[in-house]
N, C-alpha and C positions, 0 to 999 in steps of 0.2 A: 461687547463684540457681538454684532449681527450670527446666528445660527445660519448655516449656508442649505437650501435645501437640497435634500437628497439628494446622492448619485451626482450631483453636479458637478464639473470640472475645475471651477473657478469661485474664487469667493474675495467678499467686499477686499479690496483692498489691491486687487492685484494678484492674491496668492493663489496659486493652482496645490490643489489637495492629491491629484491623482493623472497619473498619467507619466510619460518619458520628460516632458517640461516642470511636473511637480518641482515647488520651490520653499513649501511649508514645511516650516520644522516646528518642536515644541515650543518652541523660544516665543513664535508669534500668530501659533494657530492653537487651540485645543484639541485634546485627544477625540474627542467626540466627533473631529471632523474626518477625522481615515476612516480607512475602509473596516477595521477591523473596530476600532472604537475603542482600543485596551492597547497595553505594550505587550506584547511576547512574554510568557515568564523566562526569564535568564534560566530557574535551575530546572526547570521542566525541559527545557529544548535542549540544553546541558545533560541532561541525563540522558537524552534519548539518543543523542550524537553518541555518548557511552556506549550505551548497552546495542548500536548499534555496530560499534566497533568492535567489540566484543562479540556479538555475533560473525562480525565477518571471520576473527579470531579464531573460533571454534569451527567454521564451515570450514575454512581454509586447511585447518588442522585434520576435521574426519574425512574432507574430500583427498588429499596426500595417501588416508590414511588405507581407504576405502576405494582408492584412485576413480573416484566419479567425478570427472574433470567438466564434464558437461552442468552438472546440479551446482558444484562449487565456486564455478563460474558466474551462473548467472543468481545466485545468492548471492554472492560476494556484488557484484554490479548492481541487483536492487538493494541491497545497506546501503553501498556508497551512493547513490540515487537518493536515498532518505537521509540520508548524512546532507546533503548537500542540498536538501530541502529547507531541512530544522537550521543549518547556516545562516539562508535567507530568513530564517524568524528571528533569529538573535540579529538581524542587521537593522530586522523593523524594531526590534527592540531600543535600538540609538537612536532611529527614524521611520515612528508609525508612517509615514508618508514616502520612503523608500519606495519607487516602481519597482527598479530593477531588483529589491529585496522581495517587493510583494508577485510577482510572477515570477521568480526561482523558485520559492518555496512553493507555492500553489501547482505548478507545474511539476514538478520532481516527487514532490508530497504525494499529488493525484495517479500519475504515472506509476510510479515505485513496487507498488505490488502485484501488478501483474507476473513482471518478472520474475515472483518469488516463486510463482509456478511454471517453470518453461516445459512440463511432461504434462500439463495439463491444458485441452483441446489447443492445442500451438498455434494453428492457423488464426483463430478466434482471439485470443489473446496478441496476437500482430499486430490486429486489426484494431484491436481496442484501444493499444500503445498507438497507433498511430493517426486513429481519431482524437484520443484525448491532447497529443502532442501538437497537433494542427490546429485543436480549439484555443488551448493556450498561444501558440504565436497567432494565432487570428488577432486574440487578445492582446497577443502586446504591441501590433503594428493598428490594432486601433485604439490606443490608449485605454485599454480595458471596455472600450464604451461599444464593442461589438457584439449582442445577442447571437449573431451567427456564430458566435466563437464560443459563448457558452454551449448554446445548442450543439453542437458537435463534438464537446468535449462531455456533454452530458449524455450524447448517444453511445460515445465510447465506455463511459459507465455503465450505462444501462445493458449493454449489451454483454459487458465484463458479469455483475449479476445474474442476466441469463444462463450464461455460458457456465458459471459455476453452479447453478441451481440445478442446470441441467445431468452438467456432471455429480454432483451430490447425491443425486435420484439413481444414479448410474452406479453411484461407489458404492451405496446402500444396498439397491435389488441385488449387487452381485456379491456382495457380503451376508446376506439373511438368502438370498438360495444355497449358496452354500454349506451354510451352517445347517440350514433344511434338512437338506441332503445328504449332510456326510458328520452324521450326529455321533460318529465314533471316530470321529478322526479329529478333533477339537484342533480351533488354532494355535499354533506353536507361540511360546513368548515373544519372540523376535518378530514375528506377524502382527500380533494382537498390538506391541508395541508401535511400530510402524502405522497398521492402519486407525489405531486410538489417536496418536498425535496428528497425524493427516490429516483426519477428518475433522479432529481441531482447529488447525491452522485454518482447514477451507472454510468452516463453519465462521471462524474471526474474522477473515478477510471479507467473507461474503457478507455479514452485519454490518463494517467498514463499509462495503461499498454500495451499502442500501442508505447508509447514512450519510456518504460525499453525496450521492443523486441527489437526496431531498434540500442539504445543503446549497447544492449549486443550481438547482430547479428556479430559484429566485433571481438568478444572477451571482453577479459578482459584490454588488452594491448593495442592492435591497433583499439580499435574503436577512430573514432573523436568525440565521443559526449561525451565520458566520461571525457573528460578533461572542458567540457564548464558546471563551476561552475554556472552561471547564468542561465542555463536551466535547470540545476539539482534541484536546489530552486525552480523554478518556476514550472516545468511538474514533479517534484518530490512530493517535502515538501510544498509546496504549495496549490496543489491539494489533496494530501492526509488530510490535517489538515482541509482545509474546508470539506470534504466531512464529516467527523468526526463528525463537528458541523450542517453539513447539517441533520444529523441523531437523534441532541438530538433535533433540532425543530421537524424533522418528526418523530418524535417516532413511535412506533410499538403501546406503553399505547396510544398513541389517540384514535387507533381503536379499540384496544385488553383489553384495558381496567385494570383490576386488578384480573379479573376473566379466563384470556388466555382465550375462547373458543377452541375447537380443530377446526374447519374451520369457515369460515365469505368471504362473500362475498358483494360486491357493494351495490347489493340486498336489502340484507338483514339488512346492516349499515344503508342504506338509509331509510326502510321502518321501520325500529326501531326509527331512528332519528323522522321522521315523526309523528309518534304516541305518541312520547313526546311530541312534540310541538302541539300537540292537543286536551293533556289532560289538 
């Protein structure tokens, strides 16, 4: 059987590999010729549907509990987002050649973690959700075969990476000046606890999304990362699922408590805590 060359849509015989028309299955194409060049693992994409239900599980539970209806909201919508991503990889799983399996999961996958931060710079993250969401259907009304749709869906990355590098540099200077500053007044554990997870999850996400740009920088077709199933787990579903659970130990309720205040600062948690502990 003829090797079909790259990216191409059609191959000897009639069979389309890629696209809303694809009609290749394993029966009479090889795996070599999808997009992805591998099947899905079953128990990889299987566990992550888990452990993402299980986070929804636990968000849904401290948000009730902690009544942040706003954070448990859109946690619980990015799981079910990456839920409904890792679906679409168990569909390529029956059918490497699956469209509508290969741009669910690509789109849902790529999208998904914005949302995990809706208190972080908001406008910016809209924006990002909404470039990356356009470059995919660009994609799927040109049967994947549109650069314009990667280009937009990789500017809404790129700009997701800024926008948390930015913020990073922001969580940091106002954490190490204060600490500066107020060398008798140490963070409380429910602080320390909150901003140590935080800045984990950001710190995951933001590697994630240094690693979808280089990824998808190639395309859809000819990048070489997109076929290496083992990094996709690991700088993908990996990263995103911890950071998930990085978020229900550092809650927002540790600080924020059940009563939301409209702003709180360092300050103010600290010299609150203080005057507890001294009645």
């Amino acid at each position: 059987m003829t090797t079909p060359v790259s990216g191409i849509p059609g191959t000897p015989g009639g069979y389309v590999v890629f696209g809303p028309l694809a009609n290749c299955t394993l029966d009479v194409c090889p795996i070599e010729w999808s997009v992805y060049k591998y099947r899905p693992s079953i128990a990889a994409n299987s566990v992550f549907i888990a452990l993402f239900a299980i986070s929804i599980s636990i968000h849904a539970f401290l948000g009730f509990r902690w009544r942040q209806w706003n954070f448990m909201t859109l946690m619980i919508f990015g799981c079910l987002v990456e839920i409904g991503g890792y679906a679409g990889r168990l569909v390529l799983y029956n059918n490497p050649f699956s469209f509508g399996g290969f741009m669910d999961q690509i789109v849902l996958i790529t999208i998904a973690p914005p949302a995990l931060f809706y208190w972080i710079f908001i406008p910016l993250d809209i924006v990002c959700l909404i470039l990356q969401a356009a470059g995919g259907a660009i994609s799927v009304v040109s049967s994947g075969g549109s650069q314009t749709g990667v280009d937009i869906a990789m500017t809404g990355l790129g700009l997701q990476v800024g926008g948390l590098f930015f913020f990073s540099a922001l969580f940091v200077d106002y954490v190490a000046r204060y600490v500066r500053k107020k060398p008798s007044s140490p963070l409380g554990t429910r602080m320390r606890v909150f901003l140590g997870f935080l800045g984990a999850a950001i710190l995951l996400i933001f590697t994630r999304c240094v690693y979808r740009c280089y990824e998808l920088s190639k395309g859809y077709v000819d990048s070489n990362l997109i076929t290496d199933q083992g990094l996709f787990i690991g700088l993908e579903g990996v990263l995103v699922v911890i950071a998930s659970f990085c978020l229900c130990i550092g809650h927002p309720g540790l600080i924020f408590g059940r009563d939301e205040p409209k702003a709180i600062s360092l300050h103010t948690f600290d010299e609150s805590t203080n005057v507890e502990s001294t009645n």
